[in-house]
N, C-alpha and C positions, 0 to 999 in steps of 0.2 A: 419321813420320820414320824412314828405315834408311837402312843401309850392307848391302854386300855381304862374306862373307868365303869366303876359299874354301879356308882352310886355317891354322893357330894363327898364324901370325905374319901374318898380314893380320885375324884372328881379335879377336889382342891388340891391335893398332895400331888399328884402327877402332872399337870397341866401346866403347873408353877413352874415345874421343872423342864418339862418339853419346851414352853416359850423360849427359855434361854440358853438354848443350844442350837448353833446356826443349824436353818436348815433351809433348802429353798419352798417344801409345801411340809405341813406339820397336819399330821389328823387323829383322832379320835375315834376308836372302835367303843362307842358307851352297848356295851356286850358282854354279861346279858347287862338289859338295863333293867335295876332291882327297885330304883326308886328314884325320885323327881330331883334333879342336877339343873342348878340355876346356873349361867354362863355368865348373865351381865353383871357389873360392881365388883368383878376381881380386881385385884389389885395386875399391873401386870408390864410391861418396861417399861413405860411412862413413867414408873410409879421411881422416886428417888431412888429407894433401896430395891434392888434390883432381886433381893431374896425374898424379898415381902412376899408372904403365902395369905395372907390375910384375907376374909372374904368381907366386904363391908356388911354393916347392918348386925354385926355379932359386938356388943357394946362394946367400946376399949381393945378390940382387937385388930381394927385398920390402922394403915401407918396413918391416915389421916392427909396424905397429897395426893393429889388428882390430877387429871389431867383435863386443860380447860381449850374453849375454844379460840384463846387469843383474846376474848375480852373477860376474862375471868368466870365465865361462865362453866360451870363444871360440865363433863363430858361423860357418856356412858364408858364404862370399861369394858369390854368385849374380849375374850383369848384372843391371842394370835395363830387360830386355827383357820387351815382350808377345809377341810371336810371331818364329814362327821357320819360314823357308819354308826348305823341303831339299828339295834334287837333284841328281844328276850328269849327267853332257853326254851329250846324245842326237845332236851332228850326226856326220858322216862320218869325223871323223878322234877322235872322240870318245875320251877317257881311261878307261880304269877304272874303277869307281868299287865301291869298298870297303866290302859292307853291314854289315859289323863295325864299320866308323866312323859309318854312319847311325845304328846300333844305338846306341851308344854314343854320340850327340849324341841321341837320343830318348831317353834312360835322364835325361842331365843336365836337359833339358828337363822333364821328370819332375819329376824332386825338384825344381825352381827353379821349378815352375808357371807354367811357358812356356808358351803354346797350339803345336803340332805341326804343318806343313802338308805334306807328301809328295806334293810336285810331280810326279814322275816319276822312276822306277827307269835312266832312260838309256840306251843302247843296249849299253854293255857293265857292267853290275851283277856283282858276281865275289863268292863265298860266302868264308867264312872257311877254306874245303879249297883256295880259289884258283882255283874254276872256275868259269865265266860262269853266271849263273842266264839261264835260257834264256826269252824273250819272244818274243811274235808283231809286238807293237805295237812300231815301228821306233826309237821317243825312248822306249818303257817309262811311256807314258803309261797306260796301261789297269791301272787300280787292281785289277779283276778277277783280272789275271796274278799281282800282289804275294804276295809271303808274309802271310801275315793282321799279322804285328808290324809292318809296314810302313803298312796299309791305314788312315795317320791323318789327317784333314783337320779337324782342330779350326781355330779363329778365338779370336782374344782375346774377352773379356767387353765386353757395352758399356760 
């Protein structure tokens, strides 16, 4: 079962809701990915209220319980995702797409042992200096072209 997100506040809004409908694997197509989507400090069924959409760190808008490690020690909040497909747009009128925010949702991915899938780099990929990384393949499908920190195609566990 997934949803699509393509950016924090479709991010927040959908992920809240996949969590809470049984599923045995739950994923996330972030496609295209339009801008930098933080994972960790959602609120999420730990969390008392079980509607809580809240994202912490936004003043007055977390419910404020957490989930701790047994000695009261508070805990990351991580989604309850298996996997996680990432890409930016590869057609003709195609946006941007920001590999400092790939980076940066493959880091959270990381710590929150999420499997990583690296659909394709898009047709315009843009560095952290703001310049296009330069590809042959027209959608940046060709894993070959990638930076090697990009080159991930894991799958969740069975």
């Amino acid at each position: 079962l997934g949803v699509s997100a393509e950016d924090q506040k479709r991010a927040d809004e959908r992920i809240s809701v996949l969590e809470v409908i049984p599923a045995y694997r739950r994923f996330v197509s972030f496609e295209p990915l339009l801008g930098a989507i933080e994972l960790l400090n959602r609120c999420r069924s730990t969390c008392a209220d079980m509607r809580c959409t809240k994202v912490r760190g936004h003043a007055g808008d977390h419910c404020g319980i957490a989930p701790t490690d047994g000695w009261g020690n508070e805990q990351p909040r991580f989604p309850r995702i298996d996997w996680a497909i990432i890409g930016f747009e590869s057609g003709r009128k195609a946006r941007p797409g920001r590999l400092p925010h790939m980076h940066g949702l493959l880091h959270e991915c990381g710590e929150a042992k999420i499997a990583a899938f690296i659909k394709q780099l898009g047709r315009l990929p843009v560095d952290h200096h703001g310049d296009v990384y330069a590809l042959a393949h027209p959608k940046g499908g060709d894993i070959n072209e990638w930076p090697e920190e990009f080159r991930i195609r894991e799958r969740p566990a069975l």
